[in-house]
N, CA, C and O atoms as a GROMACS GRO file, in nm:
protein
  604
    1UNK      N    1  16.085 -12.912   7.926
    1UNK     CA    2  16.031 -12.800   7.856
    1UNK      C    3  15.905 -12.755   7.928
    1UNK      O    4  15.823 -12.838   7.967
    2UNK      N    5  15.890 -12.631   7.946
    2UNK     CA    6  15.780 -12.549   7.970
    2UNK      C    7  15.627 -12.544   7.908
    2UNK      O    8  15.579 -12.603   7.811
    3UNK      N    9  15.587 -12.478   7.974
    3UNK     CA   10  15.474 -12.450   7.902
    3UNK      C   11  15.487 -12.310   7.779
    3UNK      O   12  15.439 -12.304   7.666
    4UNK      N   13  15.578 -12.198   7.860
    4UNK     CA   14  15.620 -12.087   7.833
    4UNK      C   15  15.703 -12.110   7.678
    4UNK      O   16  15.682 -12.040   7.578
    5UNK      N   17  15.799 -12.224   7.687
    5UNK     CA   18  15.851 -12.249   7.603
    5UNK      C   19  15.764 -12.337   7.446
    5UNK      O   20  15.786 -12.328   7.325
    6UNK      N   21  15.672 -12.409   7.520
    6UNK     CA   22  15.585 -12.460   7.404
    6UNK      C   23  15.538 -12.385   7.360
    6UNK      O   24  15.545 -12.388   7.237
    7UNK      N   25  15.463 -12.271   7.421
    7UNK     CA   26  15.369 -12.167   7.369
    7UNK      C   27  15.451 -12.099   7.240
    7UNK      O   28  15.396 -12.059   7.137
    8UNK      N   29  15.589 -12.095   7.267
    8UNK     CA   30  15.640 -11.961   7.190
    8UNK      C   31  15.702 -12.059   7.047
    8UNK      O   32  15.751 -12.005   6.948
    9UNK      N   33  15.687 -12.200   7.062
    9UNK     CA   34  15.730 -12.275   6.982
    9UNK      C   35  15.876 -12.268   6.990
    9UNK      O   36  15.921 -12.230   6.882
   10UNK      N   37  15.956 -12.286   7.066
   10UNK     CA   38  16.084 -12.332   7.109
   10UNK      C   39  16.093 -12.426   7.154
   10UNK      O   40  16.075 -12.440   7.275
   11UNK      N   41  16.122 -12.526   7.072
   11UNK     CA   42  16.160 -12.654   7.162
   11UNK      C   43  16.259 -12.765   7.078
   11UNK      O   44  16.270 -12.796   6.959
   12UNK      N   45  16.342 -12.820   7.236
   12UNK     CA   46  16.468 -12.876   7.211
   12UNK      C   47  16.470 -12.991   7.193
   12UNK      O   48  16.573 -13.052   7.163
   13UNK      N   49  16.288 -13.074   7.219
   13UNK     CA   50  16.296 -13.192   7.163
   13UNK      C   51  16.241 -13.244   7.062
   13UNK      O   52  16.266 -13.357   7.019
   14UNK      N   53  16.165 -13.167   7.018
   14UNK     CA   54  16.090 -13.178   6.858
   14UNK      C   55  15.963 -13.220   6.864
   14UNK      O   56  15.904 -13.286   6.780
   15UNK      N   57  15.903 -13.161   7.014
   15UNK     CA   58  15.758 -13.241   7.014
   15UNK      C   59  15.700 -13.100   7.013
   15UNK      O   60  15.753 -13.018   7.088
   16UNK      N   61  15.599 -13.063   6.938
   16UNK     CA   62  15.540 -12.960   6.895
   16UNK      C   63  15.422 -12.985   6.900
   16UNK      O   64  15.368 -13.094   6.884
   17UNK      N   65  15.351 -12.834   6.935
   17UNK     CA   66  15.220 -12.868   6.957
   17UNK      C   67  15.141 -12.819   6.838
   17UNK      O   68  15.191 -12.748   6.750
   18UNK      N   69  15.042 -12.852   6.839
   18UNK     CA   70  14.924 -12.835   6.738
   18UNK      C   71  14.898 -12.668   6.754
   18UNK      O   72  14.907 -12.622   6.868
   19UNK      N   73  14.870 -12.587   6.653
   19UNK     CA   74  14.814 -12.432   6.668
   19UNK      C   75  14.736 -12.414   6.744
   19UNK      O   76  14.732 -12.325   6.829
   20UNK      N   77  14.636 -12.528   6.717
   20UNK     CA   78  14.498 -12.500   6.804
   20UNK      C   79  14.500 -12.520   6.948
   20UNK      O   80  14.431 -12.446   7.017
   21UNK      N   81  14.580 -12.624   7.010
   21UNK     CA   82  14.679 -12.633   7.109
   21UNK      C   83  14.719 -12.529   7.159
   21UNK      O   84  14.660 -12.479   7.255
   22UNK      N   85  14.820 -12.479   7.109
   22UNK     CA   86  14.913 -12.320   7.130
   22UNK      C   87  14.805 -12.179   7.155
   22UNK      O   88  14.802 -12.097   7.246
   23UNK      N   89  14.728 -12.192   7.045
   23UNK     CA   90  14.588 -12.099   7.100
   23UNK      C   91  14.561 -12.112   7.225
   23UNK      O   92  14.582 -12.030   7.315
   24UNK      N   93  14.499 -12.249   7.236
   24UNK     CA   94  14.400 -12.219   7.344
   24UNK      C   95  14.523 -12.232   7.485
   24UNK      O   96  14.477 -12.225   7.598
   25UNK      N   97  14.616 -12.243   7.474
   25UNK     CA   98  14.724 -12.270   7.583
   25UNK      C   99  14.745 -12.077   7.578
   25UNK      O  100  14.713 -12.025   7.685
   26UNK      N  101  14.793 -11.980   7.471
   26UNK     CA  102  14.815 -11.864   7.525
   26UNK      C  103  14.696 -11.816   7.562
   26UNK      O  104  14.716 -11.727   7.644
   27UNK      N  105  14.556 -11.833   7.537
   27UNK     CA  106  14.474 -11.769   7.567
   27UNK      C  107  14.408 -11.803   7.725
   27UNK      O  108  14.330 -11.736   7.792
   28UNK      N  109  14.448 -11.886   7.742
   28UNK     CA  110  14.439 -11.937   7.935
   28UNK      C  111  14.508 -11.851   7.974
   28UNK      O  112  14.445 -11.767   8.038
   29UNK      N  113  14.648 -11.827   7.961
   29UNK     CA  114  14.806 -11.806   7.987
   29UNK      C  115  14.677 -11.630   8.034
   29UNK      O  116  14.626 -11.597   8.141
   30UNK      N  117  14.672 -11.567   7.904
   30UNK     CA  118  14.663 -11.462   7.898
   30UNK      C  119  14.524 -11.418   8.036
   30UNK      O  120  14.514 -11.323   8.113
   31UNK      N  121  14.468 -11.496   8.022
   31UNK     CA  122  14.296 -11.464   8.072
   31UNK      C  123  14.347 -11.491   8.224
   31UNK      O  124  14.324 -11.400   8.304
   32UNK      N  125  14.403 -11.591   8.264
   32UNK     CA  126  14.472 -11.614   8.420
   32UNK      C  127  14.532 -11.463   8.458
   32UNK      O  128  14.523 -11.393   8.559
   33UNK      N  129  14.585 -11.448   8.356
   33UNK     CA  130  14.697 -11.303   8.408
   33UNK      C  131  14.590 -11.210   8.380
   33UNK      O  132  14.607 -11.157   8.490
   34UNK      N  133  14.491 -11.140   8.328
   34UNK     CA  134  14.374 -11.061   8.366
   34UNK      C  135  14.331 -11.089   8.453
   34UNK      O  136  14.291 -10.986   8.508
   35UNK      N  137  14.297 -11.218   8.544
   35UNK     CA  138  14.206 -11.238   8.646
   35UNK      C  139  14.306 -11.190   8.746
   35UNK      O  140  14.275 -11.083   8.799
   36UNK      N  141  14.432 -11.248   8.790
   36UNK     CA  142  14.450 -11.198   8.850
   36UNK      C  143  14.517 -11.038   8.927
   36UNK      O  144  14.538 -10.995   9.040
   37UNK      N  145  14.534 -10.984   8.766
   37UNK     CA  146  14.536 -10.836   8.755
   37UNK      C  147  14.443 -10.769   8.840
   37UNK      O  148  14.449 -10.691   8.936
   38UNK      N  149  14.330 -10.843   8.752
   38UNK     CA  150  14.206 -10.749   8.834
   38UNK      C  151  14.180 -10.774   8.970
   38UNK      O  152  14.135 -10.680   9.037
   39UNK      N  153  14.197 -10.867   9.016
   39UNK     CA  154  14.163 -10.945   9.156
   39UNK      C  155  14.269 -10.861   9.218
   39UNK      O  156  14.206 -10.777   9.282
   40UNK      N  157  14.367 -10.844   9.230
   40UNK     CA  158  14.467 -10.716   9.271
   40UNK      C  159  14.412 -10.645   9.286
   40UNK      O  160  14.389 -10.610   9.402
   41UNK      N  161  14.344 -10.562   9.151
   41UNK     CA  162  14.309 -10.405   9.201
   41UNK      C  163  14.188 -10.374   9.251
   41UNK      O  164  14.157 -10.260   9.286
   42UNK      N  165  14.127 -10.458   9.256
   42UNK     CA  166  13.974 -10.439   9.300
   42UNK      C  167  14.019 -10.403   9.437
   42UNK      O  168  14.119 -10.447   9.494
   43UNK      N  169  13.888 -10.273   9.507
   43UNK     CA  170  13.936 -10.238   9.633
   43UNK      C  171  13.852 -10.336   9.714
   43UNK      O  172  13.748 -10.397   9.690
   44UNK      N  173  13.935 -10.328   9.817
   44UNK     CA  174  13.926 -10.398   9.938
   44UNK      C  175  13.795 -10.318  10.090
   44UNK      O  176  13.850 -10.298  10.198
   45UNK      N  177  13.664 -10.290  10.082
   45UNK     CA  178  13.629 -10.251  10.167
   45UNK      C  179  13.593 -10.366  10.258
   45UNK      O  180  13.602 -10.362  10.380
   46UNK      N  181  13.559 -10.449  10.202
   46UNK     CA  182  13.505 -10.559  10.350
   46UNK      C  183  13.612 -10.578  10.453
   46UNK      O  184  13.568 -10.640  10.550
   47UNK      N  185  13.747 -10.541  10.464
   47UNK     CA  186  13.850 -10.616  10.558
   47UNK      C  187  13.868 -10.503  10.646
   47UNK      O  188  13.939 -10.521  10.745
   48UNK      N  189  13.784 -10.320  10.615
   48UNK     CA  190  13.786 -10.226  10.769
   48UNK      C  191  13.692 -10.274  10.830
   48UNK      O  192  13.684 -10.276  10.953
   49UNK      N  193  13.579 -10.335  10.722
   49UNK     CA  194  13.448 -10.370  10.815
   49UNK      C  195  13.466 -10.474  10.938
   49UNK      O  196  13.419 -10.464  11.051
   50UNK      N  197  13.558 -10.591  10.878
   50UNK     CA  198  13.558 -10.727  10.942
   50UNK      C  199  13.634 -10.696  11.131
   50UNK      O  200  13.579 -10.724  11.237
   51UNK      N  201  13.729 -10.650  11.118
   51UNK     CA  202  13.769 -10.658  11.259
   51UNK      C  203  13.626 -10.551  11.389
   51UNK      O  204  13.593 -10.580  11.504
   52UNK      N  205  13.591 -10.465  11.325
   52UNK     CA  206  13.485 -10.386  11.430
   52UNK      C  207  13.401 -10.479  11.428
   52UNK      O  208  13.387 -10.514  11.546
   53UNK      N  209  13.332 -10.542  11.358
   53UNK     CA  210  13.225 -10.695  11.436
   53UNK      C  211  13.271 -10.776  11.502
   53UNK      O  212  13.199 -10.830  11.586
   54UNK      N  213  13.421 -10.820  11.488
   54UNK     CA  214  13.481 -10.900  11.571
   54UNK      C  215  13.507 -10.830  11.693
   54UNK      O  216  13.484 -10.908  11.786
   55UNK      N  217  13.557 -10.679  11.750
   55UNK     CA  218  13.565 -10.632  11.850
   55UNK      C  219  13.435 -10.655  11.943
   55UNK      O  220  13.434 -10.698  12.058
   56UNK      N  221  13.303 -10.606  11.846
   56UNK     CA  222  13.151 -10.642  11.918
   56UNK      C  223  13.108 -10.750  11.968
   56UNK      O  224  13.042 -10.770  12.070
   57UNK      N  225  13.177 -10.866  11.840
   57UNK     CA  226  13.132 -10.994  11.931
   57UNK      C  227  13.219 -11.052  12.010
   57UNK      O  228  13.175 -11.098  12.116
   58UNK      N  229  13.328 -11.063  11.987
   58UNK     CA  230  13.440 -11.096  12.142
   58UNK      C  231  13.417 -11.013  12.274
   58UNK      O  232  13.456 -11.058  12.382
   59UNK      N  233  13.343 -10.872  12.261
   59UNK     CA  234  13.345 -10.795  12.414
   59UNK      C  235  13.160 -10.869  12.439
   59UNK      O  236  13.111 -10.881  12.551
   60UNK      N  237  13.097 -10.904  12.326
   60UNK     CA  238  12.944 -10.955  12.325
   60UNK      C  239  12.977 -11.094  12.451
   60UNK      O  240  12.914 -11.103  12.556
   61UNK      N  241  13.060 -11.165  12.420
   61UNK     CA  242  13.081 -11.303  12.419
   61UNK      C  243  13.127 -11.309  12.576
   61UNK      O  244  13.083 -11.392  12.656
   62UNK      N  245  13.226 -11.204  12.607
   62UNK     CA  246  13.297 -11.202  12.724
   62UNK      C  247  13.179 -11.161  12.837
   62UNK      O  248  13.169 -11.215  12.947
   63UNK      N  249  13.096 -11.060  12.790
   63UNK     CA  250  12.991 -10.995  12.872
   63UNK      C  251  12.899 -11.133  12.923
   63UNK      O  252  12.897 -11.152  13.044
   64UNK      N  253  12.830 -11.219  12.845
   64UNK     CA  254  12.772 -11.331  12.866
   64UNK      C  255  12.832 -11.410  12.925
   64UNK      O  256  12.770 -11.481  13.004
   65UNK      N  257  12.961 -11.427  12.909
   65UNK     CA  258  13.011 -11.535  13.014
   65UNK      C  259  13.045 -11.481  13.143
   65UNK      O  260  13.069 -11.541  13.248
   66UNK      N  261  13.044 -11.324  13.112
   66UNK     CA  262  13.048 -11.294  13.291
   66UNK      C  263  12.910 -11.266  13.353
   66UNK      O  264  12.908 -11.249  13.475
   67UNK      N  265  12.805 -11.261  13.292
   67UNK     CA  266  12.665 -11.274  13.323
   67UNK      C  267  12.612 -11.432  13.357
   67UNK      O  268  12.542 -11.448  13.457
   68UNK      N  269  12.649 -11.556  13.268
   68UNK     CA  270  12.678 -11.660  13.360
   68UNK      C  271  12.736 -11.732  13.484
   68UNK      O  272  12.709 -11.821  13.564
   69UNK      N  273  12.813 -11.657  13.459
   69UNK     CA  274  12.908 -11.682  13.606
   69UNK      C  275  12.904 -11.644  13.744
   69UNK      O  276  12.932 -11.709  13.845
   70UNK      N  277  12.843 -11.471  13.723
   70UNK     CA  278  12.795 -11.413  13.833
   70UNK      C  279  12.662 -11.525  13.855
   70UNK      O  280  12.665 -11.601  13.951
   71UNK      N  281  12.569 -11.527  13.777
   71UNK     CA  282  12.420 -11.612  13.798
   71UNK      C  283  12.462 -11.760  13.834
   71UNK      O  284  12.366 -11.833  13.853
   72UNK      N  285  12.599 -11.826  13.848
   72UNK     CA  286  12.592 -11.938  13.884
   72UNK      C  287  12.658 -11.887  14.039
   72UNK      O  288  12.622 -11.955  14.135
   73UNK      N  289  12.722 -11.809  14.058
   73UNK     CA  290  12.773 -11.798  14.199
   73UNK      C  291  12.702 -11.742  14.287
   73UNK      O  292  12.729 -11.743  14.407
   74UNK      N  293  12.583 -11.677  14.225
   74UNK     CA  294  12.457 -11.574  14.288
   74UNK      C  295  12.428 -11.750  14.295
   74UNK      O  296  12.513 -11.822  14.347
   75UNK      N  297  12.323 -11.798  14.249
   75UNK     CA  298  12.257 -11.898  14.287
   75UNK      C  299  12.325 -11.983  14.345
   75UNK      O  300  12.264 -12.010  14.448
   76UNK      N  301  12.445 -12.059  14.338
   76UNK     CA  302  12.493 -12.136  14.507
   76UNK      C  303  12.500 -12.026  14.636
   76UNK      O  304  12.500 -12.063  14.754
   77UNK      N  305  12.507 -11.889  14.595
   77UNK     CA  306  12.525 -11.856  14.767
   77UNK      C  307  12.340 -11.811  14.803
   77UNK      O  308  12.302 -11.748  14.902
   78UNK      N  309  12.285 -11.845  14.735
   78UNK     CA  310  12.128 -11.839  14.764
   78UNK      C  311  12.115 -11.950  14.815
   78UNK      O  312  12.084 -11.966  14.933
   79UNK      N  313  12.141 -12.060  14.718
   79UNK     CA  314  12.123 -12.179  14.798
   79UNK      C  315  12.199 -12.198  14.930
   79UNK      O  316  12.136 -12.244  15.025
   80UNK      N  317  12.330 -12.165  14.946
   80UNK     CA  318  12.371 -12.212  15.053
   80UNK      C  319  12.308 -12.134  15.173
   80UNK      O  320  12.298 -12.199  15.277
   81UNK      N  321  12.260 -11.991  15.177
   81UNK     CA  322  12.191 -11.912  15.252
   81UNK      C  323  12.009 -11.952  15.326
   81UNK      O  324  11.944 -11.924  15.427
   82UNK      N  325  11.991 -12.044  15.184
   82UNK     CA  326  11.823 -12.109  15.188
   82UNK      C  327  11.846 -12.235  15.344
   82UNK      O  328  11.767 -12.245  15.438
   83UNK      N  329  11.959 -12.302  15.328
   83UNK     CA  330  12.051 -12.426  15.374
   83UNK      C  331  12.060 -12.385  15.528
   83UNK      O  332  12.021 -12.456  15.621
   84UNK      N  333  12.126 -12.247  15.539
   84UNK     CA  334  12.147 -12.184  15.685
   84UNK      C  335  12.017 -12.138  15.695
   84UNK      O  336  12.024 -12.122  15.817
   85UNK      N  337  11.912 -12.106  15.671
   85UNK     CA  338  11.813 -12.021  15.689
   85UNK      C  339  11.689 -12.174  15.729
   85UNK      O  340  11.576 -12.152  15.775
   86UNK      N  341  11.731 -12.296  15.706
   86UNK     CA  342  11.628 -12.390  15.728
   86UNK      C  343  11.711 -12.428  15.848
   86UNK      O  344  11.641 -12.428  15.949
   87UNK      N  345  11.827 -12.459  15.869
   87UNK     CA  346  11.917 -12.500  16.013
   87UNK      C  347  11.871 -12.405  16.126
   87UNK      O  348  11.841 -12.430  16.242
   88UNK      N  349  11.876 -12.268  16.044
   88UNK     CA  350  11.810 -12.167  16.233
   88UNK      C  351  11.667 -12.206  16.242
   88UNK      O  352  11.626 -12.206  16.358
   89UNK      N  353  11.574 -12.241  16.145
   89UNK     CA  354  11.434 -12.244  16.151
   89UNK      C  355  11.463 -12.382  16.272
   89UNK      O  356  11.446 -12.370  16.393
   90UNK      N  357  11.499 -12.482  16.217
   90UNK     CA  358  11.512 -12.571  16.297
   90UNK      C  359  11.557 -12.561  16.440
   90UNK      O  360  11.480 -12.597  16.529
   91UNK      N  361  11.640 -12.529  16.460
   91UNK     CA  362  11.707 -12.472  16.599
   91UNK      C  363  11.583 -12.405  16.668
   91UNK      O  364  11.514 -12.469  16.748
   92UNK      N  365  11.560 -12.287  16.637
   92UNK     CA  366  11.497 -12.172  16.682
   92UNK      C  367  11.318 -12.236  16.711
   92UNK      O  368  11.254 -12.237  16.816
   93UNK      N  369  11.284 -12.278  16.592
   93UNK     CA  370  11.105 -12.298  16.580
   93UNK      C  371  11.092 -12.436  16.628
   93UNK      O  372  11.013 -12.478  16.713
   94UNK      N  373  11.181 -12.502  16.562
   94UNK     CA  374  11.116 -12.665  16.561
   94UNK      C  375  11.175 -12.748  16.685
   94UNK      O  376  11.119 -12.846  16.735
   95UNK      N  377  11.288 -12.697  16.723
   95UNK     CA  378  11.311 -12.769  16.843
   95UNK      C  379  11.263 -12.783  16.983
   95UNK      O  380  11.284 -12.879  17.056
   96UNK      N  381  11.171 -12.636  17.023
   96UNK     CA  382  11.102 -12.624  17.116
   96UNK      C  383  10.977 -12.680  17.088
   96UNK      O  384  10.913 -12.711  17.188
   97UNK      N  385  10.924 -12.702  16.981
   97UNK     CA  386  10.795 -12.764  16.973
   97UNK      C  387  10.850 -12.932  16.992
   97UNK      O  388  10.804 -12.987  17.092
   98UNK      N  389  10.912 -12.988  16.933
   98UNK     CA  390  10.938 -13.102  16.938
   98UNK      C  391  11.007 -13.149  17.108
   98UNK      O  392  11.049 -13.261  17.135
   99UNK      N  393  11.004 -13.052  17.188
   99UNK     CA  394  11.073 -13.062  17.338
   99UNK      C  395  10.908 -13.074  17.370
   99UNK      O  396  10.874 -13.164  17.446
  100UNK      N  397  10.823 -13.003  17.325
  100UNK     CA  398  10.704 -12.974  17.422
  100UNK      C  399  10.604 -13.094  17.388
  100UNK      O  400  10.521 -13.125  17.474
  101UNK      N  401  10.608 -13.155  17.280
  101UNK     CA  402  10.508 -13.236  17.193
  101UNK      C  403  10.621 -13.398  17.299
  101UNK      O  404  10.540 -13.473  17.353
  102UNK      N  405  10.736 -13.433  17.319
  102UNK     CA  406  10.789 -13.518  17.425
  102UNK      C  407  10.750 -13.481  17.544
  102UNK      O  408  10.704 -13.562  17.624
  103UNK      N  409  10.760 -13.405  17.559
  103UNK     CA  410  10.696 -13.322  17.734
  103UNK      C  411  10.540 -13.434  17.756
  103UNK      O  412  10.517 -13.524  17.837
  104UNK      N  413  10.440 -13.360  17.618
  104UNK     CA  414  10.316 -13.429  17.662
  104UNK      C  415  10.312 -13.554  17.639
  104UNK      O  416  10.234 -13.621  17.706
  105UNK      N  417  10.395 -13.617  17.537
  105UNK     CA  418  10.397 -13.744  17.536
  105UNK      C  419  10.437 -13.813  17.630
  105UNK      O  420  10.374 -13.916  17.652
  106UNK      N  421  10.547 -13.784  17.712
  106UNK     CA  422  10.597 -13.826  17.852
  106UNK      C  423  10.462 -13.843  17.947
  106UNK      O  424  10.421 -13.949  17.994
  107UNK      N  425  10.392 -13.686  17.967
  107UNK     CA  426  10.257 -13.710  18.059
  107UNK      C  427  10.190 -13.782  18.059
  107UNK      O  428  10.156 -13.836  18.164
  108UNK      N  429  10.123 -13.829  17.900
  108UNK     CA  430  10.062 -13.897  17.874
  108UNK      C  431  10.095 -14.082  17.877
  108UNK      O  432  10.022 -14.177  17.906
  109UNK      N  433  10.194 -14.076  17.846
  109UNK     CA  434  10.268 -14.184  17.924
  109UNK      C  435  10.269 -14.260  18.039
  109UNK      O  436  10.276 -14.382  18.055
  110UNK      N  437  10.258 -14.121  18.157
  110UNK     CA  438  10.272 -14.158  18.298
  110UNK      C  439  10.139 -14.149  18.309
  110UNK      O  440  10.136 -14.091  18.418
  111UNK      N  441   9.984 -14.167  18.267
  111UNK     CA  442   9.890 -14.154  18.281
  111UNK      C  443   9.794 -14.310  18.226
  111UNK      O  444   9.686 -14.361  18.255
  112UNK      N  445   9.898 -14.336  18.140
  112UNK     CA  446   9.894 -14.472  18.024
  112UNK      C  447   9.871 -14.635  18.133
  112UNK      O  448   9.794 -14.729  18.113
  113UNK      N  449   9.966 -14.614  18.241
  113UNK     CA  450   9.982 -14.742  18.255
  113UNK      C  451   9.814 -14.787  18.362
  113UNK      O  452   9.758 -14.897  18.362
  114UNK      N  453   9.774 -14.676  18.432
  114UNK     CA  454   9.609 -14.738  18.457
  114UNK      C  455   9.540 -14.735  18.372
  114UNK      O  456   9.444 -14.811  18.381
  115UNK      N  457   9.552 -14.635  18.226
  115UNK     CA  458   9.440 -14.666  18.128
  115UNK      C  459   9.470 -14.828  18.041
  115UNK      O  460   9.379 -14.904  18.010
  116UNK      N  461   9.616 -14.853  18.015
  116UNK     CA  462   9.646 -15.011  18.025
  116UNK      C  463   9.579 -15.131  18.081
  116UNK      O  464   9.545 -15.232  18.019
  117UNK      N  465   9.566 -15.103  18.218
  117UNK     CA  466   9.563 -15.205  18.335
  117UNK      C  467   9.406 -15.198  18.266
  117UNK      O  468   9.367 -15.314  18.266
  118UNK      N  469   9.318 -15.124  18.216
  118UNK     CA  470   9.217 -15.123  18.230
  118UNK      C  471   9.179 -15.166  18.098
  118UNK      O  472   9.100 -15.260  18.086
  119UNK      N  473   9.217 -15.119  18.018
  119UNK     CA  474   9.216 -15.176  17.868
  119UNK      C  475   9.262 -15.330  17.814
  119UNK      O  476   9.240 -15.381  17.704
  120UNK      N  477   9.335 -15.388  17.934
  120UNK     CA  478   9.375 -15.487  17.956
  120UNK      C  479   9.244 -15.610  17.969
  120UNK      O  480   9.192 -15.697  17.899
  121UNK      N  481   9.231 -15.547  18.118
  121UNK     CA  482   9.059 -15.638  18.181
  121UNK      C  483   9.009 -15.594  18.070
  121UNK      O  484   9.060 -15.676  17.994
  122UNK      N  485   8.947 -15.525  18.001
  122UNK     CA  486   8.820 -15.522  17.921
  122UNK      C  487   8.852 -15.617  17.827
  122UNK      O  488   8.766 -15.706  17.826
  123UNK      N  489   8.969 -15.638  17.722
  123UNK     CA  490   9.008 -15.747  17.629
  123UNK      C  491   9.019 -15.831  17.716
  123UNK      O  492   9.017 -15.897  17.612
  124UNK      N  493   9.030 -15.908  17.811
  124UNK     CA  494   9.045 -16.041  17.882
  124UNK      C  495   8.917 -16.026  17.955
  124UNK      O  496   8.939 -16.055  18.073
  125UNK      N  497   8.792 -15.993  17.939
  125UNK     CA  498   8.670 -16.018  17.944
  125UNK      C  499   8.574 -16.045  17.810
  125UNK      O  500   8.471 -16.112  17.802
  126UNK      N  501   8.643 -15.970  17.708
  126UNK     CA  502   8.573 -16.022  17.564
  126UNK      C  503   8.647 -16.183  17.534
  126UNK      O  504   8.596 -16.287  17.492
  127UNK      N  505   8.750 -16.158  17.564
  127UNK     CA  506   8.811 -16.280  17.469
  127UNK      C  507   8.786 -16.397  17.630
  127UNK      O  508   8.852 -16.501  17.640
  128UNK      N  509   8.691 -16.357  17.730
  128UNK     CA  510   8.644 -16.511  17.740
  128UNK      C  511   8.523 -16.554  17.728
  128UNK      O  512   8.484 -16.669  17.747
  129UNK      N  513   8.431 -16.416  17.681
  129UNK     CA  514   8.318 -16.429  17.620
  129UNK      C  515   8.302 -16.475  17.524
  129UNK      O  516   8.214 -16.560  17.516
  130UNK      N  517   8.367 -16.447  17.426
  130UNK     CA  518   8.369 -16.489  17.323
  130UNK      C  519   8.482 -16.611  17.274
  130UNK      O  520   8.467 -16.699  17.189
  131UNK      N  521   8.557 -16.592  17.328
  131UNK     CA  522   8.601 -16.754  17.291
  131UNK      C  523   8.529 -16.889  17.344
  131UNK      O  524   8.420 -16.872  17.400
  132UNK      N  525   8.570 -17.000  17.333
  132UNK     CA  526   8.476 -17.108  17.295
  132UNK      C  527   8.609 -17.209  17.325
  132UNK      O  528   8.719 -17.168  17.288
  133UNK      N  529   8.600 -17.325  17.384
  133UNK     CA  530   8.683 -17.420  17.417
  133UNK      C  531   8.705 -17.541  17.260
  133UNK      O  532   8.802 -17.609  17.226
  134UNK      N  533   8.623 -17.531  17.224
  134UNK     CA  534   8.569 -17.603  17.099
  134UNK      C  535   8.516 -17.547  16.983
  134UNK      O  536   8.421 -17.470  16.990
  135UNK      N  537   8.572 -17.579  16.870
  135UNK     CA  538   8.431 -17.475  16.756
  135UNK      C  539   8.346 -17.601  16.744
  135UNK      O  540   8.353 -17.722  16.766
  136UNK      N  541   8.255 -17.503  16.694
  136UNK     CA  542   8.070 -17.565  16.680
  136UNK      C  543   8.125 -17.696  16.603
  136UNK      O  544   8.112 -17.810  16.649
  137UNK      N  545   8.164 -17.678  16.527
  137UNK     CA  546   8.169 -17.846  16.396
  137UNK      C  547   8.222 -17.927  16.522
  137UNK      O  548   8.140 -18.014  16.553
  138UNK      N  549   8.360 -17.922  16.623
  138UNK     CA  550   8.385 -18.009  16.680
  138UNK      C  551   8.319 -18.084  16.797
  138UNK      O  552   8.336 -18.201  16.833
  139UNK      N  553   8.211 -17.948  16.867
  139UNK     CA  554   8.144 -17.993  16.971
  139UNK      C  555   8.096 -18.099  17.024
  139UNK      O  556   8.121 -18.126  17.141
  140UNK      N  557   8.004 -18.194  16.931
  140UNK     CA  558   7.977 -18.319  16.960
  140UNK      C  559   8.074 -18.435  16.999
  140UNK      O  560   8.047 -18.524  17.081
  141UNK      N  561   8.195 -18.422  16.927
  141UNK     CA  562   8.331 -18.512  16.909
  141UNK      C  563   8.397 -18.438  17.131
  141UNK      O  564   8.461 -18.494  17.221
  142UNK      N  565   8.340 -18.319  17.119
  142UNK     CA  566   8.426 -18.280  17.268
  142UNK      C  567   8.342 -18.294  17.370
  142UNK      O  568   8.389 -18.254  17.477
  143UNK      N  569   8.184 -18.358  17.375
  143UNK     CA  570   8.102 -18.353  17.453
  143UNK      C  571   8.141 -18.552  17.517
  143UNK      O  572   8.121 -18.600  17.629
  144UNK      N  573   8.206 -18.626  17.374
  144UNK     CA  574   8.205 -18.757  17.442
  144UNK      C  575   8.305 -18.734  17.494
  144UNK      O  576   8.286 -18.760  17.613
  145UNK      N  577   8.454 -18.684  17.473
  145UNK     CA  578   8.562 -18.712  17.520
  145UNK      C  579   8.523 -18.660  17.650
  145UNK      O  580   8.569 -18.723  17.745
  146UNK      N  581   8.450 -18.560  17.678
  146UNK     CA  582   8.442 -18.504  17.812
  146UNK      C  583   8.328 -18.638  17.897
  146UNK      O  584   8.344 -18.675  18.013
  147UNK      N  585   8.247 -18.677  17.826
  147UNK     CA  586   8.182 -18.806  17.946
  147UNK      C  587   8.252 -18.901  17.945
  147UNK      O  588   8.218 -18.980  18.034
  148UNK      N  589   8.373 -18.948  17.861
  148UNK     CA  590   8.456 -19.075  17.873
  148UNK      C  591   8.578 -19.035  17.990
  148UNK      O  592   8.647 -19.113  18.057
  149UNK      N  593   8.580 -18.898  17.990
  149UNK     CA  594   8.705 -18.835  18.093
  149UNK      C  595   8.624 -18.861  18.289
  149UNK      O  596   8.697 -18.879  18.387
  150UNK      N  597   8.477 -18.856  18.296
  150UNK     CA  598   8.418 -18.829  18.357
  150UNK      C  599   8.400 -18.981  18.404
  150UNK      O  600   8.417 -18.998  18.524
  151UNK      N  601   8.372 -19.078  18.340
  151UNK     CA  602   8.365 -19.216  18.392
  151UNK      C  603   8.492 -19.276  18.406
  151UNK      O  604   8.502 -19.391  18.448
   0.00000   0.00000   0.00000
């Protein structure tokens, strides 16, 4: 059995409802079917509005991602241009200086081995001035071994 059928008090199994029951059961029944009467006829303006914001923001959306995209492919071919633009500097500027800065280092080189020879004697004249066969604390201990070597 129904609801339709309880309401109207027809029923085939003898279970019956209370009035107050049956009231408040047609008066749902009834108030559902106004709501959605009205919900029907009420006009509809928000649904011309809805698709023209969606046209704005899908062509909004597309525009930005092609404004990213250009700005990521603009900036690798900058960079890769920065990349070639330090390789000719190199080539072009830095390699002739670095030929000329070996050049003088070479000269200076071939000029090196008498300032050597000479820098040489001067440290093998300090270091026999100043070195010492003995340090001071041991001296006395190297003065006998040297008269016991002597007799």
């Amino acid at each position: 059995m129904n609801l339709d059928e309880k309401a109207s008090g027809v029923s085939g199994t003898g279970d019956e409802l209370s009035p107050d029951l049956e009231l408040a059961i047609r008066e749902f029944r009834l108030s559902v079917h106004a709501w959605s009467e009205a919900a029907m006829n009420r006009p509809r303006q928000a649904l011309a509005a809805a698709p023209r914001r969606q046209v704005w923001r899908l062509a909004a959306g597309w525009a930005l991602s092609g404004v990213l995209v250009v700005g990521g492919v603009s900036a690798g071919v900058y960079a890769h241009h920065q990349q070639q633009a330090k390789v000719v500097h190199e080539r072009v500027v830095e390699a002739p200086r670095r030929l000329a800065e070996q050049e003088t280092k070479q000269e200076t080189k071939q000029d090196q081995p008498q300032a050597r020879h000479e820098d040489e004697d001067l440290l093998a004249k300090v270091d026999s001035d100043v070195s010492r066969a003995v340090p001071n604390a041991m001296e006395p201990l190297a003065q006998l071994m040297a008269t016991d070597e002597s007799q």
